[in-house]
VEXKE-434430 format. One line per 8 residues: number of its first residue (from 0); their letters; for each residue x, y, z of C-alpha. Coordinates in nm, 3 decimals, m for minus. Layout:
# residues N
NUM) A) X/Y/Z  ...
END
This chain:
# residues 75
0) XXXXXXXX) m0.053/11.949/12.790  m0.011/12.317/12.949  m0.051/12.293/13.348  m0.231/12.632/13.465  m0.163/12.720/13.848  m0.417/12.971/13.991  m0.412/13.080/14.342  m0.767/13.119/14.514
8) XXXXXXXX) m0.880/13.222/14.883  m1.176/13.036/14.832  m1.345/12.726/14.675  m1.607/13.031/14.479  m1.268/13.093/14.264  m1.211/12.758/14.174  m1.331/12.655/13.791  m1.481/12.323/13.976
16) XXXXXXXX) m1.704/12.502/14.207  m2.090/12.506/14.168  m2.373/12.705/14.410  m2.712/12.464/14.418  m3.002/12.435/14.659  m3.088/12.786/14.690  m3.291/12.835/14.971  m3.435/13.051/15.221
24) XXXXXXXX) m3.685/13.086/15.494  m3.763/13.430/15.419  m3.703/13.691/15.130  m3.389/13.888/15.294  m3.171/13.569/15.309  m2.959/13.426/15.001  m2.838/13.033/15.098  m2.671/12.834/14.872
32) XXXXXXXX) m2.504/12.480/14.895  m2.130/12.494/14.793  m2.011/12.203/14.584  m1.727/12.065/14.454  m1.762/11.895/14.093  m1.413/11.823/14.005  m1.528/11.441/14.017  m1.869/11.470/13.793
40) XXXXXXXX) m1.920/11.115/13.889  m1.895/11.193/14.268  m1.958/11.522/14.396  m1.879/11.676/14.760  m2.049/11.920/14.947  m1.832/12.223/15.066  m2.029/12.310/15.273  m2.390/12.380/15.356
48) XXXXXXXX) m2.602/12.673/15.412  m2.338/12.933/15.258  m2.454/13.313/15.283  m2.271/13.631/15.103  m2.075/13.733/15.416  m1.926/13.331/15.517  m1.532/13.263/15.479  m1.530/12.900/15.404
56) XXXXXXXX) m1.200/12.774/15.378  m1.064/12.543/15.131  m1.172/12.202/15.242  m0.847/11.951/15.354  m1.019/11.686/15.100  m0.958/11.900/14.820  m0.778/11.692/14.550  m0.653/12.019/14.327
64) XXXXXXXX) m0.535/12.213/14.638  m0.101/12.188/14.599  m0.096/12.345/14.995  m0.357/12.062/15.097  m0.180/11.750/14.914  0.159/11.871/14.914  0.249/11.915/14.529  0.481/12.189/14.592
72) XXX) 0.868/12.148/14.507  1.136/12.359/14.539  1.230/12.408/14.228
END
Protein backbone atom coordinates (compact mmCIF):
# COMPACT_ATOMS: atom_id res chain seq x y z
CA UNK A 1 0.00 0.00 0.00
CA UNK A 2 1.29 3.58 -1.30
CA UNK A 3 1.77 6.03 1.86
CA UNK A 4 0.78 9.71 0.59
CA UNK A 5 2.42 12.60 2.82
CA UNK A 6 0.66 15.99 2.39
CA UNK A 7 1.64 18.99 4.27
CA UNK A 8 -1.34 21.27 5.54
CA UNK A 9 -1.46 24.64 7.68
CA UNK A 10 -4.70 23.71 8.75
CA UNK A 11 -7.12 20.89 9.76
CA UNK A 12 -9.65 22.55 6.47
CA UNK A 13 -6.76 20.78 4.22
CA UNK A 14 -6.90 17.62 5.73
CA UNK A 15 -9.07 14.76 3.65
CA UNK A 16 -10.58 13.87 7.35
CA UNK A 17 -11.95 17.21 8.04
CA UNK A 18 -15.76 17.98 7.99
CA UNK A 19 -17.66 21.69 8.67
CA UNK A 20 -21.26 20.85 10.58
CA UNK A 21 -23.55 22.90 12.77
CA UNK A 22 -23.81 25.89 10.72
CA UNK A 23 -25.07 28.54 12.63
CA UNK A 24 -25.58 32.07 13.16
CA UNK A 25 -27.33 34.69 15.13
CA UNK A 26 -27.76 36.93 12.35
CA UNK A 27 -27.44 36.87 8.42
CA UNK A 28 -23.76 38.54 8.10
CA UNK A 29 -22.09 35.73 10.18
CA UNK A 30 -20.94 32.20 8.69
CA UNK A 31 -20.12 29.63 11.94
CA UNK A 32 -19.31 26.32 11.47
CA UNK A 33 -18.17 23.44 13.87
CA UNK A 34 -14.77 21.94 12.75
CA UNK A 35 -14.51 18.19 13.05
CA UNK A 36 -12.26 15.63 12.79
CA UNK A 37 -13.65 12.20 11.27
CA UNK A 38 -10.59 10.22 10.84
CA UNK A 39 -12.22 7.79 13.55
CA UNK A 40 -15.97 7.46 11.94
CA UNK A 41 -16.76 5.60 15.05
CA UNK A 42 -15.57 8.50 17.33
CA UNK A 43 -15.40 11.88 16.13
CA UNK A 44 -13.61 15.10 17.76
CA UNK A 45 -14.48 18.50 17.65
CA UNK A 46 -11.67 20.92 16.37
CA UNK A 47 -12.99 23.36 17.46
CA UNK A 48 -16.19 25.32 17.88
CA UNK A 49 -17.68 28.36 16.50
CA UNK A 50 -15.09 28.62 13.44
CA UNK A 51 -15.61 31.86 11.18
CA UNK A 52 -13.78 32.59 7.60
CA UNK A 53 -11.05 34.81 9.10
CA UNK A 54 -9.97 32.11 12.42
CA UNK A 55 -6.36 30.36 12.30
CA UNK A 56 -7.03 27.24 14.16
CA UNK A 57 -4.09 25.30 14.57
CA UNK A 58 -3.66 21.70 14.17
CA UNK A 59 -4.95 20.18 17.34
CA UNK A 60 -1.93 18.22 19.61
CA UNK A 61 -4.55 15.11 19.61
CA UNK A 62 -4.27 14.75 16.06
CA UNK A 63 -3.44 11.07 15.31
CA UNK A 64 -2.26 11.74 11.39
CA UNK A 65 -0.14 14.82 12.32
CA UNK A 66 3.91 13.28 11.89
CA UNK A 67 5.08 16.92 13.78
CA UNK A 68 2.38 16.15 16.61
CA UNK A 69 3.21 12.26 17.20
CA UNK A 70 6.66 12.28 16.16
CA UNK A 71 6.74 9.94 12.93
CA UNK A 72 9.51 11.74 11.41
CA UNK A 73 12.99 9.93 10.78
CA UNK A 74 15.95 10.99 9.42
CA UNK A 75 16.24 9.14 6.71
Amino acid sequence: MAKIIVEISNCSQCPHWKAENFYSTDGWDRMEDWMCNYDPDNKRKIAGGVEWHDKIAIPDWCKISLINNKQITNE
